[in-house]
N, C-alpha and C positions, 0 to 999 in steps of 0.2 A: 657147971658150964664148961663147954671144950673150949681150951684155948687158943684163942687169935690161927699161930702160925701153926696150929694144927689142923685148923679148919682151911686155911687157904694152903698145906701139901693134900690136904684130901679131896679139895677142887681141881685144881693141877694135877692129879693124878687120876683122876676120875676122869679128865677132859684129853689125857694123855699129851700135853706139856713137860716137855724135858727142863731140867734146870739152864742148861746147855741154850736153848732155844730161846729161852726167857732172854739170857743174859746176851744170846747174842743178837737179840731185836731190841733191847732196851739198855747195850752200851753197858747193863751195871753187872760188877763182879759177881761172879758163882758165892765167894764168900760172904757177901752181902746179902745176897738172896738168902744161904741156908742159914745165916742169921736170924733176918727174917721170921724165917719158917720153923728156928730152934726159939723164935720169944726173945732175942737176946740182944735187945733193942741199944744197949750200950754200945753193941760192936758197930753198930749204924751210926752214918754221920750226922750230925742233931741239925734240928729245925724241920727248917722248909727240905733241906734234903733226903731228911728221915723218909716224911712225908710224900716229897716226889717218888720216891725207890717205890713206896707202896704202890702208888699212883699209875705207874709204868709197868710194875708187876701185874696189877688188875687189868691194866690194857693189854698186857700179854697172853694172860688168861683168856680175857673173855667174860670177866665180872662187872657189874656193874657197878661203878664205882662208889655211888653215896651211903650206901648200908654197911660198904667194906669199911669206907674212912670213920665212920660212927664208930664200927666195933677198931679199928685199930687204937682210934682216939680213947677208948675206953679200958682197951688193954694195956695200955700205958700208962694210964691214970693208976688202974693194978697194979700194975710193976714197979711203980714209982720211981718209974724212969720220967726225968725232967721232959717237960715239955712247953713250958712259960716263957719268960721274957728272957731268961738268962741269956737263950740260945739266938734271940734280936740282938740281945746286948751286947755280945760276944761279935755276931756278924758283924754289927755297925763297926765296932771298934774295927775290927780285920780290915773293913770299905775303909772306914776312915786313914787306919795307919797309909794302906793302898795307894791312898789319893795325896795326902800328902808326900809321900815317895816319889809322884808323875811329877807336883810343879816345878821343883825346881829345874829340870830338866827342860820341861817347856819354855820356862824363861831363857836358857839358854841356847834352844834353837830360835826364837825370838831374837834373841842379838846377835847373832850369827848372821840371819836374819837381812835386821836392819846393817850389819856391818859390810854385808855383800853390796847390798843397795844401794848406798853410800861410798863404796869403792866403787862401784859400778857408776854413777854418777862424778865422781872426781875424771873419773877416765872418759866419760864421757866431755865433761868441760875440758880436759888438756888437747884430747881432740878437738874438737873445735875450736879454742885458742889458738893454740899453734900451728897445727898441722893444715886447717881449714884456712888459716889468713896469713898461711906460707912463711911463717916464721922456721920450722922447724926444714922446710926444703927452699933450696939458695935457688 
């Protein structure tokens, strides 16, 4: 059986698709691509990104995409390159670390915040005390 990234350089070459044109309709690196297309699925960023890269490829192509993602899925099961939970597990962690990074900062525009509002209110009442019931002009 020919493999995966051999069959999709001899689609894109057949259909006369430069690498160049790929990467520059689909945002993703040359290197990425002849990854790709060398089976060298480690050099690829794992999960859902792996996945997209192909996905974006086929759109550049002009493949249709459900037969491609069958055989990429199965050529990586080959390769025994990961493609399981690890790569969820991992992402979650990275959101997660992320999000805990954002709150504290948001609580601190939060009291910022309230501490504008609240000086903005005191100043508000010293006007009106004073200034408004002529204390402060003789």
């Amino acid at each position: 059986m020919e493999r995966f990234g051999d069959e999709l350089r001899r689609e894109r070459m057949r259909r006369k698709v430069s690498m160049e044109s790929i990467s520059e309709e689909t945002k993703i690196s040359v290197r990425h691509l002849e990854a790709l297309e060398a089976g060298e699925y480690d050099s690829l960023p794992g999960g859902v990104f792996r996945k997209g890269i192909v996905r974006s490829y086929l759109a550049a192509v002009g493949l249709e995409e459900t037969p491609w993602i069958e055989r990429f899925e199965a050529s990586l099961r080959e390769s025994g390159t990961e493609n399981g939970n690890t790569d969820w597990t991992e992402f979650a962690e990275n959101v997660r670390r992320n999000r805990s990074g954002v709150e504290p900062k948001q609580n601190l525009r939060w009291m910022g915040v309230g501490t504008m509002v609240t000086m903005l209110g005191v100043l508000g009442w010293a006007v009106w005390k004073f200034a408004l019931h002529g204390r402060l002009i003789p």
